[in-house]
C-alpha positions as CSV (number, residue, x, y, z in Angstrom):
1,X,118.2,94.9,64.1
2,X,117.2,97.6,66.9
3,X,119.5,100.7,66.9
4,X,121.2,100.7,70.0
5,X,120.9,104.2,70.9
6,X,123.9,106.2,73.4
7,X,121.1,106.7,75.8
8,X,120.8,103.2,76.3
9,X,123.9,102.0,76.7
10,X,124.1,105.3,79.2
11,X,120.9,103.5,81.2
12,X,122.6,99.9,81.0
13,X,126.1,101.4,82.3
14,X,124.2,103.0,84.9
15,X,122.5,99.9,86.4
16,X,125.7,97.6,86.2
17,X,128.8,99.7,86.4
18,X,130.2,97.9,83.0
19,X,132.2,99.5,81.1
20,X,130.8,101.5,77.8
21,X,132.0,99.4,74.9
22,X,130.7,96.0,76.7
23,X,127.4,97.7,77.6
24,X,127.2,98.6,74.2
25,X,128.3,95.0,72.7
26,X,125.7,93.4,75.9
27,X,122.9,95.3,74.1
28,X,124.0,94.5,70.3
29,X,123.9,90.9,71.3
30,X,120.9,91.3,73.0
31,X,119.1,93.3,70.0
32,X,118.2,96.3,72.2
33,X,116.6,94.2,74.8
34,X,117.8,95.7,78.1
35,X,116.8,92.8,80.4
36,X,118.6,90.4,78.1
37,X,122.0,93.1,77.8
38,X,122.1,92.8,81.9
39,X,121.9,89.6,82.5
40,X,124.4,88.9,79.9
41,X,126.9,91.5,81.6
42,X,126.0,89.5,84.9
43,X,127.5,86.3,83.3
44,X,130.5,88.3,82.4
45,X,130.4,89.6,85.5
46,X,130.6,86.9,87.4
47,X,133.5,85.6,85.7
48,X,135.3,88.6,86.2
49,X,134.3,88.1,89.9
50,X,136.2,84.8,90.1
51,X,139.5,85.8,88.9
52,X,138.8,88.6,91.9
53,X,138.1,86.0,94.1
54,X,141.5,84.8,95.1
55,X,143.1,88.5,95.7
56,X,143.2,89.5,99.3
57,X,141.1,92.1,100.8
58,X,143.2,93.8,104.1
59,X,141.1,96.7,103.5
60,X,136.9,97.4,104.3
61,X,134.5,97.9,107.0
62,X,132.9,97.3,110.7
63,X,129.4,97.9,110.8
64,X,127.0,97.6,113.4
65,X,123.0,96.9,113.9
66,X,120.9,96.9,117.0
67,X,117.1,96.5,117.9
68,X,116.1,96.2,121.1
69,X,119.1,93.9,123.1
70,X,119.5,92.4,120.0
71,X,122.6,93.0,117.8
72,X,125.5,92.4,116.0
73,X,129.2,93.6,115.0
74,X,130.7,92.9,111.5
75,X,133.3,93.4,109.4
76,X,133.7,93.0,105.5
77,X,136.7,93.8,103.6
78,X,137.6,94.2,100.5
79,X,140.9,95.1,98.2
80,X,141.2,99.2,98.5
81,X,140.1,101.7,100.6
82,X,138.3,103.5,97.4
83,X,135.8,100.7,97.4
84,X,135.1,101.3,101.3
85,X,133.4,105.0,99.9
86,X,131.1,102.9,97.5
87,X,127.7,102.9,97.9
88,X,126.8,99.4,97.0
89,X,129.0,97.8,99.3
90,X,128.2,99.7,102.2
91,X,124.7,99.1,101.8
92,X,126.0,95.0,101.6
93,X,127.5,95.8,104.7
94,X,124.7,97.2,107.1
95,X,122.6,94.6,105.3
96,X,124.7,91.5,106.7
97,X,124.8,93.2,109.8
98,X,121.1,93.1,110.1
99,X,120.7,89.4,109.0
100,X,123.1,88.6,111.4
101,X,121.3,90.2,114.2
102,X,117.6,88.9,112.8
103,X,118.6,85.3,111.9
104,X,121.5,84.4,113.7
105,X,123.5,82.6,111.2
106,X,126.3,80.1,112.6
107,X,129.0,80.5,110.3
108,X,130.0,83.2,107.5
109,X,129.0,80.0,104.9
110,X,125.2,80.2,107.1
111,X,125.0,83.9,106.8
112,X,125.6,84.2,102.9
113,X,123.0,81.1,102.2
114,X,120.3,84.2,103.5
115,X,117.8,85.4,101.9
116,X,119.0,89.0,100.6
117,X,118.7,90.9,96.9
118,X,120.4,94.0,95.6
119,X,121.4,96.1,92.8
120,X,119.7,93.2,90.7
121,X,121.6,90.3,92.6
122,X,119.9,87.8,94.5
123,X,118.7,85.7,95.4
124,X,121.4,85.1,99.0
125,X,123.5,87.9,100.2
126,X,126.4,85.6,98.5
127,X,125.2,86.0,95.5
128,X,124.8,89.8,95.8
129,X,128.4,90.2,96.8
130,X,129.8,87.7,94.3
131,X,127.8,89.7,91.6
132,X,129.3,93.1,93.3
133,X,132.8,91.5,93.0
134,X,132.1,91.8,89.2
135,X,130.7,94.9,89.0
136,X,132.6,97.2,91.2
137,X,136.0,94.6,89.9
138,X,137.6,94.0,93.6
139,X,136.9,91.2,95.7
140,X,135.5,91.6,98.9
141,X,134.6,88.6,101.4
142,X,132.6,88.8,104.8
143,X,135.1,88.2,107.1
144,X,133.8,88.2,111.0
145,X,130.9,88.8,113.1
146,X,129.3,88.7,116.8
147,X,125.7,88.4,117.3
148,X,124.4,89.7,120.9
149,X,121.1,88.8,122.4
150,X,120.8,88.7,126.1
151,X,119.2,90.6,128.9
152,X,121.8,93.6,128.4
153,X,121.0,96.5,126.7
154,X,123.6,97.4,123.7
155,X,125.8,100.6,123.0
156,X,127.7,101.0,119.5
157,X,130.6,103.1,118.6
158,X,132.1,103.5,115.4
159,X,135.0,105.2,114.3
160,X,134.4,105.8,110.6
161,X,134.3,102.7,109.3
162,X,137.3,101.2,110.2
163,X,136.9,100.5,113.9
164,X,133.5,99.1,115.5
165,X,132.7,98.5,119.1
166,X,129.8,97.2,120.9
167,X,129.1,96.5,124.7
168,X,127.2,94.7,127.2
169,X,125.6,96.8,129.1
170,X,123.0,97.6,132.3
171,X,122.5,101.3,133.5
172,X,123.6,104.8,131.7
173,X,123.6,104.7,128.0
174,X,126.0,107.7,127.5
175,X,128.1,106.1,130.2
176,X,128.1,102.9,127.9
177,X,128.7,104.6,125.0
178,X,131.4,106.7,126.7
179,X,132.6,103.1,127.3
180,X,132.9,102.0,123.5
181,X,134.3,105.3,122.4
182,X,137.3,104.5,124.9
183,X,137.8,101.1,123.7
184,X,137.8,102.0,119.9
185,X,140.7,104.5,121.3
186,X,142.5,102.4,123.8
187,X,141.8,98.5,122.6
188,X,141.6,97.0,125.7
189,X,142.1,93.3,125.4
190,X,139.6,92.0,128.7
191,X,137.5,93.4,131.2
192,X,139.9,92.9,134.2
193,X,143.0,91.8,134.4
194,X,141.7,88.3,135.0
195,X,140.3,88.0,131.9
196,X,143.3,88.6,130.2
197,X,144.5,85.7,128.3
198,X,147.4,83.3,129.3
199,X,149.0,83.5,125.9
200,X,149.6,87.2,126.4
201,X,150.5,87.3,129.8
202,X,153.1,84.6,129.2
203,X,154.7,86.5,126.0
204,X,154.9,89.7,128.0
205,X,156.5,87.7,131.0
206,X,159.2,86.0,128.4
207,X,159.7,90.0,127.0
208,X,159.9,91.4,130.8
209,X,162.5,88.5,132.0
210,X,164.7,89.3,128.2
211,X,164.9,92.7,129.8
212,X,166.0,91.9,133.4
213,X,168.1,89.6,132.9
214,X,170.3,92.0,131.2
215,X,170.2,94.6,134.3
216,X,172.7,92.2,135.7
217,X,170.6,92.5,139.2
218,X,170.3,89.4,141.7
219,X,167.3,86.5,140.9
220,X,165.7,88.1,143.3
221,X,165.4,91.4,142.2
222,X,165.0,90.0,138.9
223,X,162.2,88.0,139.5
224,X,160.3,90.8,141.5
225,X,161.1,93.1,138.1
226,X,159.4,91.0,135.8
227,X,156.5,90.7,137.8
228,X,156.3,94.6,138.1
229,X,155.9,94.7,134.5
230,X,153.5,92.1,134.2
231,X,151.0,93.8,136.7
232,X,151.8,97.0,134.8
233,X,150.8,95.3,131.5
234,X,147.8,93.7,132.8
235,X,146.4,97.0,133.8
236,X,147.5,99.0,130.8
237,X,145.2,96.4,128.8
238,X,142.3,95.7,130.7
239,X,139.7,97.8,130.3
240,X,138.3,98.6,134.2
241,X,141.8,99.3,134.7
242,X,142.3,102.2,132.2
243,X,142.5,105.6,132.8
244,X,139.2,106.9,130.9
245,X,139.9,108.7,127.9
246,X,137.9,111.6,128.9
247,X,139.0,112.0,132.8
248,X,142.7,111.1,133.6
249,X,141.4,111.4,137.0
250,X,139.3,108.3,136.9
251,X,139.5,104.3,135.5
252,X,136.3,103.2,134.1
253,X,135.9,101.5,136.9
254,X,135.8,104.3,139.0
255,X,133.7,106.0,136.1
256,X,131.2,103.6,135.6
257,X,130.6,103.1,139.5
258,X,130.0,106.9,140.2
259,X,127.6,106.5,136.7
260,X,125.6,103.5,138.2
261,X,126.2,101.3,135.1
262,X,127.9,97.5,134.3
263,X,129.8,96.5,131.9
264,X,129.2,92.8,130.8
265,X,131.0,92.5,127.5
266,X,132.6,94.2,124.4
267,X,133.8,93.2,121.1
268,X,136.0,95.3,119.1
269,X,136.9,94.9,115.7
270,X,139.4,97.3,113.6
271,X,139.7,96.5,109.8
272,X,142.1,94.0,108.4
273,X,143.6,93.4,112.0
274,X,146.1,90.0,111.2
275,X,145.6,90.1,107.5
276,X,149.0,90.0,105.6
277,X,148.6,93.0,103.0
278,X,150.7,92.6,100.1
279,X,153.2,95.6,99.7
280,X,153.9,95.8,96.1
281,X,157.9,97.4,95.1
282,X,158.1,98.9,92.6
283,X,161.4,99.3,92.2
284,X,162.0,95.7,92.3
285,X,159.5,94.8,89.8
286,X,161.0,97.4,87.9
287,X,164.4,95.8,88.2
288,X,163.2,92.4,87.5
289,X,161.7,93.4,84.0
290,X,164.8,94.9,83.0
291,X,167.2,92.0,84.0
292,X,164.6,89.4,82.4
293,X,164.7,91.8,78.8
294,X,168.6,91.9,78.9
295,X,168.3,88.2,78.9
296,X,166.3,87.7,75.8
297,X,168.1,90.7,73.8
């Protein structure tokens, strides 16, 4: 039997991430063959990938590609915000976002049947992340994307890794990325006030007329109250009607007129936006082993 040396089991932790004793038992299995020891820590891998697999991921990262007026937005999360700083899954990341932008997949099931291969994975970009599941031991799931290809030229902005914008755009680029900086800080939900959806204009009518009718005021004066706010509302979140971020002076409106640019389009995306993160207490779990241990003493 080969001797299975401590620099080995060094170079096979290094390429998979496994830890020592099971890179050591991988390459005692495998005689000292290293291929063999990898792909053996892949199958165990992978089964340590689908007991990840139904955990939830509220944490990750937008990413963003662009070539010409072609482009896209993603965002892939994963468990914890340590694996956000690893460098396997960022490079997963910007890679999806490329694929999306080149191929135009239809669905997140269309973008992981892709051609893709890394850190030994392959040969789909869903079997590199289900293989990174194993090896970095946290699920992680592609979760939402927008592909752009259109006559518009395309500005990016992105706030660390947790918030991505990208915009339509025809005119100044600075102005356009002035644009996305403002919406990564302000979230904007339209364009103009027009574009605003019903659904939120009807749940901050039913808030606004909750808090008139309590004044105690006449219909009339109620009625006109509650459409004050609305108006208010529908300029605080649409985005021609802000006040930029980096002139109180103006609206980027006013700011993009004076800059000669348009605005077609934006898509933002901040991290784990409606996922339900679990919130683990402590205390109670705490409590709950002690209370289930006085009842078997």
């Amino acid at each position: 039997m080969a001797a299975i040396t401590a620099s080995m089991v060094a170079e096979l932790r290094a390429k998979t991430d496994a830890p020592m004793m099971e890179c050591k038992k991988a390459l005692t299995e495998a005689e000292g063959d290293m291929a063999k020891a990898e792909e053996l820590l892949r199958v165990k891998l992978g089964s340590k990938a689908g007991k990840a697999s139904s955990r939830v991921t509220a944490e990750g990262v937008v990413t963003s590609f662009i070539s010409g007026n072609t482009g896209a937005l993603l965002e892939v999360n994963c468990e914890t915000d340590f694996v956000t700083k690893n460098d396997s899954f960022l490079a997963l990341a910007q890679a999806a976002a490329k694929l999306v932008a080149e191929h135009n997949p239809a669905s997140i099931e269309a973008l992981g049947a892709l051609a893709y291969e890394q850190d030994s994975f392959g040969p789909t970009l869903e079997d590199v992340r289900k293989g990174l599941i194993g090896k970095i031991g946290e699920n992680m799931s592609f979760r939402r994307f927008k592909r752009f290809d259109g006559a518009h030229k395309l500005a990016a902005y992105l706030h660390g890794t947790r918030i991505g914008v990208l915009v339509e755009f025809d005119g100044d680029e600075t102005a356009a990325k002035d644009v996305a900086m403002h919406v990564a800080a302000m979230k904007p939900v339209a364009l103009t006030s027009a574009d605003v959806p019903a659904d939120l204009i009807e749940k901050e009518r039913s808030v606004a007329a909750a808090k008139a009718a309590e004044s105690g005021k006449p219909a009339d004066i109620v009625t006109k109250m509650v459409e004050g706010s609305v108006q208010k509302y529908l300029k605080e979140v649409s985005l021609f009607d802000q006040t930029f971020v980096k002139n109180d002076k103006q609206t980027v409106e006013q700011m993009l007129k004076a800059a000669n640019t348009k605005v077609a389009s934006f898509t933002l995306y901040v991290v784990g936006e409606g996922i339900e993160k679990k919130v683990d207490d402590f205390a109670a779990e705490v409590a709950a082993q002690v209370a289930a241990a006085k009842q078997t003493a």
